[in-house]
N, C-alpha and C positions, 0 to 999 in steps of 0.2 A: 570837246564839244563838236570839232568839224565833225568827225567818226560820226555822232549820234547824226549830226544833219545830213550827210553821206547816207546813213541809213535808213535817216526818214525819206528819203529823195528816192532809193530804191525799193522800201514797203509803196511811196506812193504810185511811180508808176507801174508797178504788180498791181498793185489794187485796179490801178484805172484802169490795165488792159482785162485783167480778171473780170470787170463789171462788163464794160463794155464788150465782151464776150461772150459773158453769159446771158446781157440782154437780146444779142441778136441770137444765140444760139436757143436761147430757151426764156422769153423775161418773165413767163409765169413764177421761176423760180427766187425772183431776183425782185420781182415787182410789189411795193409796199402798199400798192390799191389796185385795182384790176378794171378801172374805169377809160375809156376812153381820153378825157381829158389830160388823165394821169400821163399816159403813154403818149399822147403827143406833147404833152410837158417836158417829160426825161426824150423826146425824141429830140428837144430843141439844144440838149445838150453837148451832144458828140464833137461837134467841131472845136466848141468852146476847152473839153476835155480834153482834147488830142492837143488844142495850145498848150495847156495847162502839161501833157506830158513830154510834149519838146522842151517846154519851158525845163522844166524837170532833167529830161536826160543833159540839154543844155548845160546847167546846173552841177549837176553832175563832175561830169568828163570836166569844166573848169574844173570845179574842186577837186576832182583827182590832179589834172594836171597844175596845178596852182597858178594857174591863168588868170589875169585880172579882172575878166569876165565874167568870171562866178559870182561878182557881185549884181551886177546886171541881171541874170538869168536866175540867181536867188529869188530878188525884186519882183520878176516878171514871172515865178512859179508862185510866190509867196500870197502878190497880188489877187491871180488869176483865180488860186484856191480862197482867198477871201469872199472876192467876190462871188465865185460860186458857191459859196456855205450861206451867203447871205442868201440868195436867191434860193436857195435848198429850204433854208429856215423860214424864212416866208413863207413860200408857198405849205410847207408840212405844218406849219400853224394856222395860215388860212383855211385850210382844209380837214384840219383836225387828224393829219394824219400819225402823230406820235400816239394817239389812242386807239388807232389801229392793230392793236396784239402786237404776234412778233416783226408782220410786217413796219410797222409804227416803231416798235424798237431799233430793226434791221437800220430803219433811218435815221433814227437818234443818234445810232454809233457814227453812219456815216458823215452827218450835219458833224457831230463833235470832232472825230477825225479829222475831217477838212479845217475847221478851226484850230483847232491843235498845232497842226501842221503849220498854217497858214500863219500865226501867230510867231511861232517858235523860228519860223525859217525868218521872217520878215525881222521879227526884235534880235537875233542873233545875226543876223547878216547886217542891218546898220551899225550892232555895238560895232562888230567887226571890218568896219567897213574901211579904216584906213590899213589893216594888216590884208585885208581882200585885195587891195587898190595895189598894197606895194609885193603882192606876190610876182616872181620872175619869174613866173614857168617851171622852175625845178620841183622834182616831185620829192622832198629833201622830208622827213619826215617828223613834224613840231613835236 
C-alpha cells in the first residue's frame, strides 16, 4: 500500500502542475464555465495548490526515504486536498456547474480525484502512523 500512496502522491503533483499549466497557458481549454467569476474563483487557487504540491513532493521524498516526516507531510497533502475538494464542491454545486456538459463532467472527475486521494492518503497515513513514526531513514524495502 506505501507503493500505491507513492503513486498517488506523484499522479497528484503531475496533475497539479499539468492544470496549472494549462490554465495559464490556455484556460479556455481547461475551463468548466467561461464566466468571469468562474476565472477569478480558480484564480483564488494557485497558491493554495502549489501548498498542496510541496505538501505532496514533501510527502513523497519522506516515504522514499523512510523518514519520520512522511507522516507530517502525508497529514498536511492529505488535509490540504480535503479542503480544496470541499471548496471545489461547493462552489460546482452552488453554481450548477456538474451540469455544464463536458465541462461540468471535466470537474466531477476533478472534485472526485481530490477526494479519493485526500481520503486515501489521510485514512492510510494514521492506520499507519506508528510504522510512519518508527521509520529510521533506511530505504530497506517492506
Amino acid at each position: 500500500m506505501r507503493r500505491l500512496v507513492c503513486g498517488m502522491l506523484v499522479v497528484a503533483i503531475a496533475l497539479d502542475i499539468t492544470y496549472w499549466t494549462l490554465w495559464y497557458a490556455d484556460r479556455d481549454t481547461i475551463a468548466s464555465e467561461h464566466t468571469d467569476a468562474y476565472y477569478a474563483f480558480e484564480n483564488a487557487f494557485p497558491l493554495a495548490d502549489l501548498w498542496l504540491g510541496v505538501a505532496c513532493v514533501a510527502a513523497l521524498v519522506a516515504l522514499v526515504r523512510r523518514h519520520p516526516s512522511a507522516l507530517l507531510w502525508l497529514l498536511c497533502g492529505g488535509g490540504a486536498a480535503l479542503y480544496l475538494g470541499c471548496m471545489d464542491l461547493l462552489y460546482d454545486l452552488e453554481h450548477g456547474i456538474f451540469a455544464k456538459g463536458a465541462g461540468g463532467a471535466f470537474e466531477a472527475v476533478i472534485v472526485a480525484l481530490t477526494w479519493v486521494f485526500a481520503v486515501t492518503v489521510l485514512s492510510w497515513s494514521w492506520r499507519h502512523r506508528a510504522e510512519l513514526l518508527a521509520d529510521d531513514g533506511r530505504e530497506a524495502a517492506r
